[in-house]
KEDREN-391355 format. One record per residue (C-alpha): residue number from 1; residue in one letter; x, z negated, y negated. Coordinates in nm, 3 decimals, m for minus. Layout:
% residues N
+-----+------+---------+---------+---------+
:  nr : rest :      xx :      zz :      yy :
+-----+------+---------+---------+---------+
: NUM :    a :       X :       Z :       Y :
...
+-----+------+---------+---------+---------+
//
This chain:
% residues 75
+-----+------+---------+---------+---------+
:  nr : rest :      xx :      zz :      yy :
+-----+------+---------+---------+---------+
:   1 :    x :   9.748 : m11.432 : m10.658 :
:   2 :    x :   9.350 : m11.319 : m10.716 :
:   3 :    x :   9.196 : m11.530 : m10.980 :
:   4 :    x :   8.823 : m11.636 : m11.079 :
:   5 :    x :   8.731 : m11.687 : m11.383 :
:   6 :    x :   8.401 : m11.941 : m11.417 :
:   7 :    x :   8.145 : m11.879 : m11.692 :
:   8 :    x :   7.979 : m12.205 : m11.805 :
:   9 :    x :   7.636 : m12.152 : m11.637 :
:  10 :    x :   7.779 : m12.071 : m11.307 :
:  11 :    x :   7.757 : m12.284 : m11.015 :
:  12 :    x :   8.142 : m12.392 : m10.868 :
:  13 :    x :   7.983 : m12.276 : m10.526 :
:  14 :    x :   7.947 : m11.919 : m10.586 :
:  15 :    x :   8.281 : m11.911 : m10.780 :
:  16 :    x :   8.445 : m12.082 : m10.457 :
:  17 :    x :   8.297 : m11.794 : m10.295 :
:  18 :    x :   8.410 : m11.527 : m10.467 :
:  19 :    x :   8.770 : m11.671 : m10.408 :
:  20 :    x :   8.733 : m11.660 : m10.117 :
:  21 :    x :   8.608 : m11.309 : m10.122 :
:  22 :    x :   8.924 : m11.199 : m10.294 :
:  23 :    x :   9.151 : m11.351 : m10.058 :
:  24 :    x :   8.986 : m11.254 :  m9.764 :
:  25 :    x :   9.038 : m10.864 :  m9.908 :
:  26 :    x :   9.383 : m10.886 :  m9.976 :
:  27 :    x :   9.484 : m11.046 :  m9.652 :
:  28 :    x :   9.637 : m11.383 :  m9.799 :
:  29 :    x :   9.397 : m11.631 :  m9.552 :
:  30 :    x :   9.502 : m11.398 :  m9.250 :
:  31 :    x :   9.891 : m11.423 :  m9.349 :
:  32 :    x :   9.865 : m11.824 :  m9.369 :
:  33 :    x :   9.705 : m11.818 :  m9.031 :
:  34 :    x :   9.929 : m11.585 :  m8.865 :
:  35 :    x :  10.217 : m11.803 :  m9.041 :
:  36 :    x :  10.086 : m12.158 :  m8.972 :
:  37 :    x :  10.248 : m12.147 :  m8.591 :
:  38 :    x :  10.480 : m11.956 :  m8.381 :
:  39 :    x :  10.403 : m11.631 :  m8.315 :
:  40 :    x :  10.503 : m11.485 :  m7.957 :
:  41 :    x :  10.645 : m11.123 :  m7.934 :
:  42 :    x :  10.371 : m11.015 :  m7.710 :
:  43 :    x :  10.112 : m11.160 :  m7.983 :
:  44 :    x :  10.311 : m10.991 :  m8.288 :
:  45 :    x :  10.251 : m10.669 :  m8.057 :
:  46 :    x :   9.904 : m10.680 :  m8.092 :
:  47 :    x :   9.824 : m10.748 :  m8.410 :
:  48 :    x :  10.064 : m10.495 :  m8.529 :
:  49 :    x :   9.869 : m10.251 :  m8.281 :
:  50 :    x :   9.536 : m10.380 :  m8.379 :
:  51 :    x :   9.676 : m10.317 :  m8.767 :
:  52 :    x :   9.754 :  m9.953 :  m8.704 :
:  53 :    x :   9.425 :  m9.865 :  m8.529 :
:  54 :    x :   9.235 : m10.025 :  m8.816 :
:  55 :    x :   9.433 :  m9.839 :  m9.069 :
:  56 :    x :   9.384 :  m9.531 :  m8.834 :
:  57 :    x :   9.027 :  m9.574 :  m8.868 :
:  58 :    x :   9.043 :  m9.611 :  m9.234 :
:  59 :    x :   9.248 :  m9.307 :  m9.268 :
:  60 :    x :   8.963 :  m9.114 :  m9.055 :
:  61 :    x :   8.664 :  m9.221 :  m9.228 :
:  62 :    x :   8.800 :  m9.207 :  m9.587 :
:  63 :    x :   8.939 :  m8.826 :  m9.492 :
:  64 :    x :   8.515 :  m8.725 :  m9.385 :
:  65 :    x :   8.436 :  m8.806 :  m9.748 :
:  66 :    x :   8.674 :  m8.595 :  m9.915 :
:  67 :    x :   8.618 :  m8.273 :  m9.706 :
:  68 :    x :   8.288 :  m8.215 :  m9.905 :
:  69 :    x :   7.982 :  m8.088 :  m9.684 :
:  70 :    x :   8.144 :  m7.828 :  m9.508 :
:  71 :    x :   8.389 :  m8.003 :  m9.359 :
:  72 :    x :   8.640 :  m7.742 :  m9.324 :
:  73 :    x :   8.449 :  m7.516 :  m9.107 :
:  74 :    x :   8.346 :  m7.166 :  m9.209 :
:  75 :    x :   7.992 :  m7.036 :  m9.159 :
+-----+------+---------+---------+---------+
//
């Protein structure tokens, strides 16, 4: 479970926020959504295949960093 810790000067707003932040990253809100009500097979189908292409995407643009400026190709 994230955790925020609030300095005394700090408005409770902007620590609020940065909860929220946190468990927006690591997916919690979306899994108490997706768990609040019946899910139908045809609606677990597409999230899992909106999941993968996400993670696909990911995978891609994280993989155009790490080739370094040449990108594999030879001049």
């Amino acid at each position: 479970m994230p955790e925020v810790t609030v300095s005394k000067n700090e408005p409770i707003d902007r620590a609020l926020k940065r909860l929220k932040n946190k468990l927006e990253d690591e997916g919690i809100m979306e899994e108490v959504r997706r768990l609040r009500a019946f899910e139908t097979p045809t609606q677990k189908t597409k999230r899992k295949a909106k999941n993968n292409a996400k993670r696909r995407k990911m995978k891609r643009n994280r993989s155009n960093f790490t080739d370094g400026p040449s990108r594999g190709r030879s001049f």
